[in-house]
BAFI-3210 file (N, C-alpha, C; in Angstrom, 3 decimals, decimal comma, padded with zeros to 6 digits):
// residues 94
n [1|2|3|4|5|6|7|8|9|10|11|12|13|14|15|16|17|18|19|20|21|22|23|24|25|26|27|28|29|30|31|32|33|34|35|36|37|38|39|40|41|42|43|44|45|46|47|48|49|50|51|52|53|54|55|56|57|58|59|60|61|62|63|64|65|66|67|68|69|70|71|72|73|74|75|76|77|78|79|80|81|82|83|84|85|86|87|88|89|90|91|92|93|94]
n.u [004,702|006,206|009,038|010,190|009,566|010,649|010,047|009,219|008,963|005,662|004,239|005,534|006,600|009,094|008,523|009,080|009,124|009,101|009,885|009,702|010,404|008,623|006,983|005,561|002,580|001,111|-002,238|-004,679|-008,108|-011,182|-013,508|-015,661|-015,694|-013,103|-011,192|-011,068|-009,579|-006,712|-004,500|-002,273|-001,282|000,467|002,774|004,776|007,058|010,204|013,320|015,523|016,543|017,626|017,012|014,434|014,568|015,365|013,371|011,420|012,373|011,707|008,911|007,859|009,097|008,367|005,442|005,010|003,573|005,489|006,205|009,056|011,919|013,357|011,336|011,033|013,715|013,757|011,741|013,468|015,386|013,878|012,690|015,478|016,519|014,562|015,147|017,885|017,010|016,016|018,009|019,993|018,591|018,471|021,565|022,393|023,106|025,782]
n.v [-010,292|-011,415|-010,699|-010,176|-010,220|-007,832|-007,703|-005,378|-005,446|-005,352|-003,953|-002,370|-003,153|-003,868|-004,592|-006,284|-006,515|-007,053|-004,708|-002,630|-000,925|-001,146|000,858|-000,580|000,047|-001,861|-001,430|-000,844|-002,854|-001,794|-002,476|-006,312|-006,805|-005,867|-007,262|-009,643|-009,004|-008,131|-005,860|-004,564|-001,482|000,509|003,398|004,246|004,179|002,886|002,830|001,577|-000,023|000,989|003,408|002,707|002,238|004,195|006,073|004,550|005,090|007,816|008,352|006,758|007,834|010,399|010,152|009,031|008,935|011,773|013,731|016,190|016,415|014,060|012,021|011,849|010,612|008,214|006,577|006,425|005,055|002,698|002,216|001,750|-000,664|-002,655|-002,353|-003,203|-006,250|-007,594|-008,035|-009,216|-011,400|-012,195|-012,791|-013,818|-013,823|-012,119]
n.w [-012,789|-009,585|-008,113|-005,645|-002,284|000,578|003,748|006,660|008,840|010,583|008,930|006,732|003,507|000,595|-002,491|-005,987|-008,792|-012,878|-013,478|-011,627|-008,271|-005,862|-002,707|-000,169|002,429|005,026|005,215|007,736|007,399|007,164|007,326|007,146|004,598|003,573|005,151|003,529|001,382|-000,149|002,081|001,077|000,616|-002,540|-002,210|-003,359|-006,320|-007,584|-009,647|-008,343|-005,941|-003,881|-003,650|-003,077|-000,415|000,884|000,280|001,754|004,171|004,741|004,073|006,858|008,472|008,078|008,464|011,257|014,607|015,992|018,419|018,758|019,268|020,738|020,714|017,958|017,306|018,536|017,023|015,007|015,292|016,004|013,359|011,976|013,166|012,460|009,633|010,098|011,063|008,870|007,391|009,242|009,171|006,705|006,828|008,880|012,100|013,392]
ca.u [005,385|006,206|010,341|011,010|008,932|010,625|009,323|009,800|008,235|004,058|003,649|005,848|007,615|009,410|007,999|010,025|008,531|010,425|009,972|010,528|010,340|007,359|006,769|003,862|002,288|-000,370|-003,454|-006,031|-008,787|-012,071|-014,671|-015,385|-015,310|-011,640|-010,205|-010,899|-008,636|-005,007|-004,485|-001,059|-001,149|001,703|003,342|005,688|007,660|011,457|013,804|016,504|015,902|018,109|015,961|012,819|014,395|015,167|011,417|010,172|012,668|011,361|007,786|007,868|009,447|007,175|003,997|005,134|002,955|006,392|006,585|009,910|013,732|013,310|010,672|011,697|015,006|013,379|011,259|014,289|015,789|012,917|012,967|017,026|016,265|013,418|015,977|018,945|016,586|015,772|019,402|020,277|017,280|019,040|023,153|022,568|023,322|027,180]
ca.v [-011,324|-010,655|-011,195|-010,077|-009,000|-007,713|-007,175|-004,549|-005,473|-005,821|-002,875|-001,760|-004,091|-003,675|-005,435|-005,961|-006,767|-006,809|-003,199|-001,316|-001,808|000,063|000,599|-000,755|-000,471|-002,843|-000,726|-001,753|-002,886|-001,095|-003,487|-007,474|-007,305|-005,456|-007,855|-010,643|-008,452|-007,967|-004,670|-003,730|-000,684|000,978|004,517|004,679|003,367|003,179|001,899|001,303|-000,553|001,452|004,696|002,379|001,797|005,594|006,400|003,945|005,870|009,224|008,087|006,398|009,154|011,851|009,597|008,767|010,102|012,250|015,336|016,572|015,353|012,796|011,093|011,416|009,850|007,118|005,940|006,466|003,545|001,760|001,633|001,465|-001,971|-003,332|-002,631|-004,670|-007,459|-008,294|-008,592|-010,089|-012,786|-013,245|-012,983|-014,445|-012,456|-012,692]
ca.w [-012,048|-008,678|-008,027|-004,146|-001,311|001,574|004,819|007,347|010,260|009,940|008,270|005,724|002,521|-000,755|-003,514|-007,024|-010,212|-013,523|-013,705|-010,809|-006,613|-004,915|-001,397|000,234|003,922|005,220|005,797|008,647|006,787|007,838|007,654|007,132|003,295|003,213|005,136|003,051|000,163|000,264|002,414|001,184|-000,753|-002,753|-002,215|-004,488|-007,404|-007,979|-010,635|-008,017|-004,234|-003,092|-003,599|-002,519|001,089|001,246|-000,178|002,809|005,582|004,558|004,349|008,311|009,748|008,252|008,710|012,473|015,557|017,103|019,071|019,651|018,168|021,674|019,971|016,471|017,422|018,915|015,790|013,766|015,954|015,409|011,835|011,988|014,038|011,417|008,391|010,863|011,297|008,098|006,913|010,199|008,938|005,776|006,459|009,992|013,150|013,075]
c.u [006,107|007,519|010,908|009,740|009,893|010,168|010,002|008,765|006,389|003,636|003,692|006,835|007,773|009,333|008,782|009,142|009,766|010,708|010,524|010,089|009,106|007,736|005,280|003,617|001,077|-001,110|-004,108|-007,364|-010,175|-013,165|-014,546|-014,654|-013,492|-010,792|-010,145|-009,874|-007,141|-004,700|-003,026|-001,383|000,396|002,102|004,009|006,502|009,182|011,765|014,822|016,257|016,505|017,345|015,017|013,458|014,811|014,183|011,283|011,004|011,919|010,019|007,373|008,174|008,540|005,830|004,436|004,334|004,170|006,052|007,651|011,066|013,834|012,584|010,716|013,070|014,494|012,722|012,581|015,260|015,630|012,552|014,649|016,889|014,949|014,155|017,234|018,315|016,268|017,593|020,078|019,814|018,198|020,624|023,220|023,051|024,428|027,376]
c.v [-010,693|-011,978|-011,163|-009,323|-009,085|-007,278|-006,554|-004,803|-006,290|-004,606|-002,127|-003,130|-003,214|-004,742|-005,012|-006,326|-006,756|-005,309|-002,148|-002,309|-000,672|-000,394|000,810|-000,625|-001,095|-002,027|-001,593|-001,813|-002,525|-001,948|-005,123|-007,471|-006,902|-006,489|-009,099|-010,602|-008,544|-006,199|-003,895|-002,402|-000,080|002,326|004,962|004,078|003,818|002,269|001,393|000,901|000,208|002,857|003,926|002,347|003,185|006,077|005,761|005,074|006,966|008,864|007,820|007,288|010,447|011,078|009,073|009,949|010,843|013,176|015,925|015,722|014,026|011,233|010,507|010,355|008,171|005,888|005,814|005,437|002,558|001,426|001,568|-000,495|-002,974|-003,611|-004,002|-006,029|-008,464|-008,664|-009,360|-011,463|-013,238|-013,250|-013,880|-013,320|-013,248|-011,291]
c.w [-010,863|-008,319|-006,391|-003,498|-000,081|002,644|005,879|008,760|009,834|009,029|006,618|004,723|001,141|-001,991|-004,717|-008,153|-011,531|-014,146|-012,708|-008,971|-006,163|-003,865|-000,773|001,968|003,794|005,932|006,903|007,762|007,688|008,285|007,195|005,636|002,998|003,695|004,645|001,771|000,787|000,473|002,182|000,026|-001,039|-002,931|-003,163|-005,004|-007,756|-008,529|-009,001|-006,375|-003,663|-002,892|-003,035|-000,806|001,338|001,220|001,228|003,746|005,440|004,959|006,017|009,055|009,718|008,542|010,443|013,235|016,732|017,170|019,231|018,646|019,417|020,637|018,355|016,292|017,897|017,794|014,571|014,182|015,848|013,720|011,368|012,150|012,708|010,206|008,571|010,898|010,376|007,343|007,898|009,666|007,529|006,185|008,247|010,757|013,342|014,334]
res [x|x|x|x|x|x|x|x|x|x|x|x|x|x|x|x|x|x|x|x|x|x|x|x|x|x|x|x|x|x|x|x|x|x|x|x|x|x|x|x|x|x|x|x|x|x|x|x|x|x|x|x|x|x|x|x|x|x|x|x|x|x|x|x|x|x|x|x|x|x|x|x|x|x|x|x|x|x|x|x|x|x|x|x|x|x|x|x|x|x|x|x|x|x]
***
């Protein structure tokens, strides 16, 4: 039974169950038949959301295409701004 998905943009969400929270990104699906499936797959499994939205930062920043602490800083903005938006989306932008 599937209790919470959140979403991080198009790419990345945290899914809950009554067991634990994984973290999933939405693959590009390669050919016709994939994208008729559900392309999220899941990375990894935590008891606690709060470890799953640390698991996803870690994951994005080492799977990002940066060069340099310029560019690293920049993506780390960009997923700063994706985490703000979804709590913005639920507490309202105050």
């Amino acid at each position: 039974t599937i209790l919470m998905i959140i979403n991080f943009g198009d790419t990345w969400r945290l899914k809950s169950d009554r067991n634990q929270w994984s973290v999933q990104y939405n693959r590009v699906p390669v050919n016709a038949s994939e994208r008729a499936t559900d392309s999220w797959v899941s990375r990894t499994y935590h008891v606690k959301p709060e470890d799953a939205v640390e698991s996803m930062l870690q994951l994005r920043i080492r799977l990002a295409d940066t060069i340099g602490l310029s560019d690293c800083l920049k993506e780390m903005r960009a997923i700063k701004k994706d985490i703000m938006d979804v709590f913005n989306d639920y507490y309202g932008d105050k």
